[in-house]
VMD Tcl script that draws the C-alpha trace (Angstrom):
set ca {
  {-98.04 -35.39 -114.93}
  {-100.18 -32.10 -116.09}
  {-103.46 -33.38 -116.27}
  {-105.86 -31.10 -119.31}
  {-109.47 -32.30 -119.41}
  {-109.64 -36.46 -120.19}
  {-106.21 -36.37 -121.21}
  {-102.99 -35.86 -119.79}
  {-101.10 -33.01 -121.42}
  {-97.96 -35.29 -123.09}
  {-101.14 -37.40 -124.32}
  {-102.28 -34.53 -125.85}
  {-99.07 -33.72 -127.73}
  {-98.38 -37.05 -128.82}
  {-101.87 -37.01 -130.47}
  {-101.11 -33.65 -132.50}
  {-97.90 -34.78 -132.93}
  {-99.39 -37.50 -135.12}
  {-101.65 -35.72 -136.44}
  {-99.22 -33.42 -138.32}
  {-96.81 -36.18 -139.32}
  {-100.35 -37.92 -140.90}
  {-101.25 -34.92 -142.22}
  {-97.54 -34.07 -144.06}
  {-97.00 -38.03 -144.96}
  {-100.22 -37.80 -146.89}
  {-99.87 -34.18 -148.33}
  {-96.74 -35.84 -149.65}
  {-97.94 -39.05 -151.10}
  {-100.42 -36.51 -152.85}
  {-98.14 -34.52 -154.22}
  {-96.20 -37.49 -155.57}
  {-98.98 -38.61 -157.32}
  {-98.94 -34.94 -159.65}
  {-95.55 -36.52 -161.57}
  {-94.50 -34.74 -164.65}
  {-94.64 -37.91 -166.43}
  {-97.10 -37.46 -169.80}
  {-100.41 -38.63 -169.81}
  {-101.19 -39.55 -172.89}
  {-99.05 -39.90 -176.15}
  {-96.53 -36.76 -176.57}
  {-97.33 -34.84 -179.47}
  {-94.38 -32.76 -180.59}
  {-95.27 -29.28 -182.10}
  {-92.45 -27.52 -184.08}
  {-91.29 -24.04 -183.95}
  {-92.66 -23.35 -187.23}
  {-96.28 -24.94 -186.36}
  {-96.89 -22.74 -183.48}
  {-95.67 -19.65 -186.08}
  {-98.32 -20.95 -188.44}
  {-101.10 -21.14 -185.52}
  {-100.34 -17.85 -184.12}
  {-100.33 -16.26 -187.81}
  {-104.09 -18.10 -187.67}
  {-104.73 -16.96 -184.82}
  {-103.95 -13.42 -185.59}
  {-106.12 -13.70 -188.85}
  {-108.79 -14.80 -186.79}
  {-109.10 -11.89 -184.69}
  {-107.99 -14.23 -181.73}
  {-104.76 -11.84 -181.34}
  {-103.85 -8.09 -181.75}
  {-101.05 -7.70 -184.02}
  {-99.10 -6.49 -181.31}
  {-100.06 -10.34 -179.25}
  {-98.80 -11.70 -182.34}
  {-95.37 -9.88 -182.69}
  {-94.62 -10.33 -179.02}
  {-95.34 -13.98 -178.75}
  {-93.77 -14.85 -182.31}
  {-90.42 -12.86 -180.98}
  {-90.44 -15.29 -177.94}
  {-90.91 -18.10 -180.01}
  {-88.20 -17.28 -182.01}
  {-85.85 -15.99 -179.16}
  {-86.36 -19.55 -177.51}
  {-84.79 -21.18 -180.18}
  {-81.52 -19.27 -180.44}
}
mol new
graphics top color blue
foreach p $ca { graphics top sphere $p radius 0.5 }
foreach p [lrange $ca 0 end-1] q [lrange $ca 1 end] { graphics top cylinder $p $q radius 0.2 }
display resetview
């Protein structure tokens, strides 16, 4: 047996060894816990309510004319 400070080397493995699986068990369990699932009641928003907020949004200075063309054509192009 290879002996490395206290510990003898396969020791030494086994230890890291479950120290990763820990580590990837629990980064797992994490990410589980991000689920797509809503939070909170689902509000639907129509096509033609986002076209109304982005035409207020353009009046409001909040978006360039070009903005407002560009994401109005996506909005559009998604439905079709």
């Amino acid at each position: 047996m290879i002996r490395c400070g206290h510990r003898s080397l396969s020791a030494r493995v086994s230890l890291k060894a479950a120290t990763i699986i820990a580590t990837l068990a629990t980064a797992s369990l994490l990410t589980a816990c991000g689920s797509d699932a809503p939070k909170g009641p689902r509000i639907d928003v129509t096509i033609g309510q986002q076209l109304i907020e982005l035409k207020e949004a353009r009046d409001a200075g909040a978006l360039t004319d070009k903005e407002y063309e560009r994401q109005k054509k996506a909005l559009i192009d998604s439905i079709e």
